[in-house]
C-alpha positions in Angstrom: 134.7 -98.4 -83.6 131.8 -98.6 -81.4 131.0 -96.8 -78.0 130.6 -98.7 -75.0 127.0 -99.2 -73.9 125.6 -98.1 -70.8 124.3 -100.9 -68.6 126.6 -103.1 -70.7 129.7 -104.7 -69.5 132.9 -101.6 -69.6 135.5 -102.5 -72.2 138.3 -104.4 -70.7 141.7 -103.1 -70.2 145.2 -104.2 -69.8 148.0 -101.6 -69.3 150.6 -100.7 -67.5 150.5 -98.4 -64.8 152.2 -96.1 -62.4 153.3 -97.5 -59.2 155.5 -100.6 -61.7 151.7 -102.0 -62.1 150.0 -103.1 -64.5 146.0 -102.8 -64.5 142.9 -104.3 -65.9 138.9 -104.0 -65.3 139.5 -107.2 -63.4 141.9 -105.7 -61.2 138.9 -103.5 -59.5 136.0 -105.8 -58.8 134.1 -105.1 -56.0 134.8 -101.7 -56.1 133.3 -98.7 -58.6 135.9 -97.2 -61.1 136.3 -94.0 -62.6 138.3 -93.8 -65.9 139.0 -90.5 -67.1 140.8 -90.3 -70.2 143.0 -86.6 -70.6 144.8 -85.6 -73.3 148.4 -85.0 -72.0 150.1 -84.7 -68.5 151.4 -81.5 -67.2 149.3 -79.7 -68.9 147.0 -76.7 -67.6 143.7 -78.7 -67.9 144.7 -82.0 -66.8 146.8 -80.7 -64.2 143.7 -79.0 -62.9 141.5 -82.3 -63.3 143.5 -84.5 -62.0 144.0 -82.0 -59.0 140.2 -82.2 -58.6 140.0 -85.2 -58.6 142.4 -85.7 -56.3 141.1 -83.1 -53.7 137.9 -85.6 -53.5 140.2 -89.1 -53.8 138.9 -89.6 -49.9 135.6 -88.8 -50.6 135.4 -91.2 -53.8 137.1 -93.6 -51.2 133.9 -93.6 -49.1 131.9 -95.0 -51.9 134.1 -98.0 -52.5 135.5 -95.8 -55.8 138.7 -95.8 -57.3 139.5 -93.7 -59.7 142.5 -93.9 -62.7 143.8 -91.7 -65.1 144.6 -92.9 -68.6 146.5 -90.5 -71.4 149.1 -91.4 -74.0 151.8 -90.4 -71.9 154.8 -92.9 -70.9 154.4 -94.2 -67.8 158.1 -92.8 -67.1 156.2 -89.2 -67.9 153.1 -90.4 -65.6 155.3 -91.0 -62.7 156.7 -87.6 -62.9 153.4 -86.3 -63.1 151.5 -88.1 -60.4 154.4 -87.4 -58.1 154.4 -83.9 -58.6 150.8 -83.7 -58.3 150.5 -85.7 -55.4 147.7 -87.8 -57.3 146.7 -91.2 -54.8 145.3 -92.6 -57.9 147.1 -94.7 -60.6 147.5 -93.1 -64.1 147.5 -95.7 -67.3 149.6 -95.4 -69.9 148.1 -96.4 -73.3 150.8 -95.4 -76.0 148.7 -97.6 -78.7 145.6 -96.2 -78.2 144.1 -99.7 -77.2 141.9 -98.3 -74.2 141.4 -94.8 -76.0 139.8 -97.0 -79.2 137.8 -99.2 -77.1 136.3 -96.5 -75.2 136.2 -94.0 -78.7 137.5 -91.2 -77.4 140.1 -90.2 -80.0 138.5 -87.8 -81.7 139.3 -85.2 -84.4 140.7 -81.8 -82.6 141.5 -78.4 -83.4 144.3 -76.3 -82.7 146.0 -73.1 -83.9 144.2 -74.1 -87.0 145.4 -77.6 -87.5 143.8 -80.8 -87.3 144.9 -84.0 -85.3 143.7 -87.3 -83.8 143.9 -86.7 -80.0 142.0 -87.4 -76.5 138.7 -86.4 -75.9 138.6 -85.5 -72.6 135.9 -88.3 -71.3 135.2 -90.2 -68.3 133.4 -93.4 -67.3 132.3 -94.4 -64.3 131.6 -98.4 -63.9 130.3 -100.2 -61.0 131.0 -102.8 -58.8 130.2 -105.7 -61.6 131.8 -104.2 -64.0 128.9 -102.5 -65.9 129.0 -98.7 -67.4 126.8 -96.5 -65.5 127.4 -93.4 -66.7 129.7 -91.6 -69.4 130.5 -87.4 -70.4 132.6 -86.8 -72.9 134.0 -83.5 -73.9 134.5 -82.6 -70.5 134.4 -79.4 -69.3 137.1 -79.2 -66.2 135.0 -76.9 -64.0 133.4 -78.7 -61.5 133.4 -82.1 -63.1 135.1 -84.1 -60.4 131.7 -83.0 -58.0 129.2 -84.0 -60.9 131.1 -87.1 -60.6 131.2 -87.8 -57.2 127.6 -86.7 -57.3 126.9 -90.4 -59.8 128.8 -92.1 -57.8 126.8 -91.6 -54.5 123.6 -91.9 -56.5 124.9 -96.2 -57.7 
């Protein structure tokens, strides 16, 4: 599979989403997106990123950004989620891996000393035509929503 290219058109997307949506790359022209991929809801990490993220929603909001969250999760189990964390953002649910392939971020992981295929924690940001500006991957929760913000006020 190959990694998106920066300066390149972003993968498209088509899922469903929180919110009885569903989303695509079309669905946000005009506007700059961040995608971060997490491994699993209700979780201590992506509870914590997506809380981050949402602390700074209004500030994203200023730069014509939206942000969404994608995992493997059900959208039944997203709704739950988002609700509980009060996230203003949609969160994608991509049970096939569609999304997670196209933007290579399932990755061999580690834990307790077994292997598996899961998430890379990873986001994307892509601007207002549609074009990948900047990527991290194997995120590191700590202050990653400002670094974030941070590219998105440099576009």
């Amino acid at each position: 599979m190959s990694q998106p290219q920066l300066n390149k058109k972003a993968p498209n997307f088509d899922l469903p989403a929180t919110g009885e949506k569903n989303l695509s790359l079309k669905d946000f022209k005009d506007k700059n997106l961040v995608i971060y991929f997490y491994p699993k809801d209700n979780t201590p990490g992506c509870i914590t990123e997506g809380q981050n993220f949402r602390d700074l929603y209004a500030e994203f909001q200023k730069h014509d950004t939206e942000i969404v969250g994608v995992s493997r999760d059900s959208v039944r189990v997203h709704e739950g989620f988002k609700k509980k964390q009060e996230f203003p953002f949609e969160l994608l649910s991509d049970k096939d891996e569609e999304m997670c392939k196209a933007y290579d971020v399932i990755k061999l992981k580690k834990m307790f000393g077994k292997e598996y295929m899961g998430i890379e924690r990873s986001t994307f940001l892509i601007d207002k035509s549609g074009k990948l500006r900047q990527e991290w991957r194997k995120v590191k929760v700590k202050g990653h929503a400002e670094e974030v913000l941070e590219a998105v006020k440099s576009l």
